[in-house]
C-alpha positions in Angstrom: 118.4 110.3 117.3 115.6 112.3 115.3 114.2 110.9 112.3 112.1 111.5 109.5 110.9 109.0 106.9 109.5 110.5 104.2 106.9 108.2 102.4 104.2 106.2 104.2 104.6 103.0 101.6 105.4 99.5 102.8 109.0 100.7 103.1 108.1 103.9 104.8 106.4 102.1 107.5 109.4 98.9 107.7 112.0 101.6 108.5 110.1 103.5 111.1 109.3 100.2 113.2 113.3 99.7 112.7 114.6 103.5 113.9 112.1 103.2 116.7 113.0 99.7 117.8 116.4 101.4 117.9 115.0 103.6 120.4 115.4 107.0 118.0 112.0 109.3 118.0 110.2 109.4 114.4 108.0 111.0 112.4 106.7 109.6 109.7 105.5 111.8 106.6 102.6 110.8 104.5 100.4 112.7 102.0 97.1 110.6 104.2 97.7 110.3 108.1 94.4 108.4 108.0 95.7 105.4 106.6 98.1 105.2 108.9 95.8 105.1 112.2 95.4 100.8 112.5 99.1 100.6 111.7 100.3 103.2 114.2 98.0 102.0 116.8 99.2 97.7 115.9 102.8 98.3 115.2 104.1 102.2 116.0 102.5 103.8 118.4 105.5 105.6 119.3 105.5 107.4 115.9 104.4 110.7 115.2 102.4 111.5 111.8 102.7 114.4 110.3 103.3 116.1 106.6 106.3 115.2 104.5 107.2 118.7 105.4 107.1 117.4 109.3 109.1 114.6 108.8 112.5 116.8 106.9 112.5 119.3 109.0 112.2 117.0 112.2 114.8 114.7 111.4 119.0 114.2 111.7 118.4 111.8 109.0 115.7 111.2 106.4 114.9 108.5 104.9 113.5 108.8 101.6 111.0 105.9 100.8 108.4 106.5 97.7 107.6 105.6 94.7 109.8 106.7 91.9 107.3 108.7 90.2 106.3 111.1 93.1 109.9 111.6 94.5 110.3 115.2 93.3 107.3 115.8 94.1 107.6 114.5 97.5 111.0 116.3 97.8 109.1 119.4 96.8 106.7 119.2 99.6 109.3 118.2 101.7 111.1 121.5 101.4 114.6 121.2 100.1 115.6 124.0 103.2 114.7 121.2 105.3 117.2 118.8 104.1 120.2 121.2 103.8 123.1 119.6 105.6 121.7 116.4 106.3 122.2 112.6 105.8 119.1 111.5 103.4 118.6 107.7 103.5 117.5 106.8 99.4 115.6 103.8 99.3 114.4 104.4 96.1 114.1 102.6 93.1 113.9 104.2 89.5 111.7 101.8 88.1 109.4 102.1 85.0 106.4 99.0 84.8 105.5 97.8 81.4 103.7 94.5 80.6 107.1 93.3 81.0 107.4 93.8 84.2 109.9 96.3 86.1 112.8 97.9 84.0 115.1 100.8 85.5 114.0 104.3 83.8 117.9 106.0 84.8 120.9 103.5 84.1 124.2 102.8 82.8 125.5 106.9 82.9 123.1 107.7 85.7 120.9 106.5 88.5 117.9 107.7 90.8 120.6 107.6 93.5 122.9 110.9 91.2 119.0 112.4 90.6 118.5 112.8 94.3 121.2 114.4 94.9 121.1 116.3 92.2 117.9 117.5 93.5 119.3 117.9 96.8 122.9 119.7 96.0 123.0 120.7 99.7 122.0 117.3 101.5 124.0 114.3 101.5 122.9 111.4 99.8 123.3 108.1 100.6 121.8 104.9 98.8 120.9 101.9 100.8 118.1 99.4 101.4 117.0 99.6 97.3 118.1 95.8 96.6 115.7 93.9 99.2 111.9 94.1 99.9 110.5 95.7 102.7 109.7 92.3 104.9 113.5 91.7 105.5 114.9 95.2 106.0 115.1 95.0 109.4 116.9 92.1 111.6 116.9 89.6 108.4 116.9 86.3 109.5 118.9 83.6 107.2 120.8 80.3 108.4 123.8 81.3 106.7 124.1 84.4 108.6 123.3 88.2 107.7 122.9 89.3 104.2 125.4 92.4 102.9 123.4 95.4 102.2 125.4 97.6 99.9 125.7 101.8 100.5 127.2 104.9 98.2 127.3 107.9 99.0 129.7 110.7 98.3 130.2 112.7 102.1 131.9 109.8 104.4 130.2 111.5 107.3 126.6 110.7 106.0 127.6 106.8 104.9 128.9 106.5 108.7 125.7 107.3 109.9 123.9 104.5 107.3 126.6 102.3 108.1 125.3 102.6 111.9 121.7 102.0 110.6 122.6 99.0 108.3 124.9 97.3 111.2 121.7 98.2 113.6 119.1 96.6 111.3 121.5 93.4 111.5 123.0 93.8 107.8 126.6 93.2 107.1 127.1 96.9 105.2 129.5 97.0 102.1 130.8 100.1 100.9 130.1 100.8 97.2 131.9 104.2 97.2 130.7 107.2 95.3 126.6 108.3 94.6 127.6 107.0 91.3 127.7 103.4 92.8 123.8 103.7 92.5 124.5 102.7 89.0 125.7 99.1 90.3 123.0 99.1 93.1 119.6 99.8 91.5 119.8 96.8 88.8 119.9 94.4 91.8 116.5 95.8 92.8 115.5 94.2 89.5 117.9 91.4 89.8 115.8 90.9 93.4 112.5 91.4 91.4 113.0 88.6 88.7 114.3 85.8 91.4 110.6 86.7 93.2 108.7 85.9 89.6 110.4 82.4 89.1 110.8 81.8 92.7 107.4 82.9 93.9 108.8 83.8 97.3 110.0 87.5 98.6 112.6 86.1 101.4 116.0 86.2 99.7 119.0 88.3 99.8 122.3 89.3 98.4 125.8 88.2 99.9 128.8 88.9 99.2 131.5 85.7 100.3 134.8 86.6 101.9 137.7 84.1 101.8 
């Protein structure tokens, strides 16, 4: 499959060594394709660089993967044509830092999940990977098993293709319903956040017991 990951970040860069150890082709998009040259040569050197522009128009799916603050503007460079029709992957968090530490800027009636696709009316969005940090995305590895990622999305076509992707990382997916359920989802990014200031360590996960 052809995909495009839009954001060069830590995330940016944990999903593309996933899709590609799934065998898809990838092209990364990055506003610097210097700072990827060590990394692409160490860890992806099946990857192609290229604009953010590059990366939507070259991929079935997109992944979405940048800092809250530049995600319009990253969607803007990406060209909105681009992403018409297809499954966009929001990893996203909207997070606003204060001395405080993180605290979500859109909650409670909205989310940054409803703001993408709001932004992107003619793509389907589909929010998944926001609630763990980039080391364990792909193939966790816990002695109790596989952690749940939770997905929402509103077209069930789209959150069969994450499903894939979350089952292929080696997730247990959980279907949160509606774009809405971004609501629900993004405060466990900071739920994530505070357990890594007391705990001091970035290697946990959500899971959800069945009986």
């Amino acid at each position: 499959m052809h995909i495009g990951v839009v954001g060069s970040g830590d995330v940016g860069r944990a999903l593309t060594v996933g899709f590609l150890g799934r065998g898809d082709e990838v092209v990364i998009g990055t506003r610097d394709p210097g700072k990827l040259e060590q990394w692409k040569s160490e860890r992806a050197p099946a990857v192609r660089v290229g604009s953010f522009a590059d990366a939507a128009e070259f991929g079935d799916i997109v992944a979405l993967a940048t800092m809250w603050a530049g995600t319009e503007s990253a969607l803007d460079l990406a060209g909105r044509d681009h992403l018409r029709g297809k499954t966009v992957l929001d990893v996203t968090n909207p997070l606003a830092m204060s001395e405080h530490g993180p605290s979500l800027a859109l909650g409670r009636t909205d989310s940054g999940g409803e703001q993408v696709q709001r932004w992107l009316p003619d793509s389907h969005v589909v929010k998944a990977f926001n609630t763990v940090g980039y080391e364990l995305m792909v193939k966790p590895a816990f002695k109790d098993g596989p952690p749940t990622m939770f997905y929402c999305g509103d077209d069930p076509g789209a959150k069969a293709h994450v499903r894939r992707v979350i089952e292929d990382f080696g997730w247990e997916p959980l279907d949160a319903g509606g774009i809405d359920g971004a609501r629900l989802l993004e405060p466990l990014c900071i739920l994530w956040v505070r357990h890594l200031i007391q705990s001091g360590s970035r290697r946990h996960a959500f899971k959800l017991l069945h009986d």
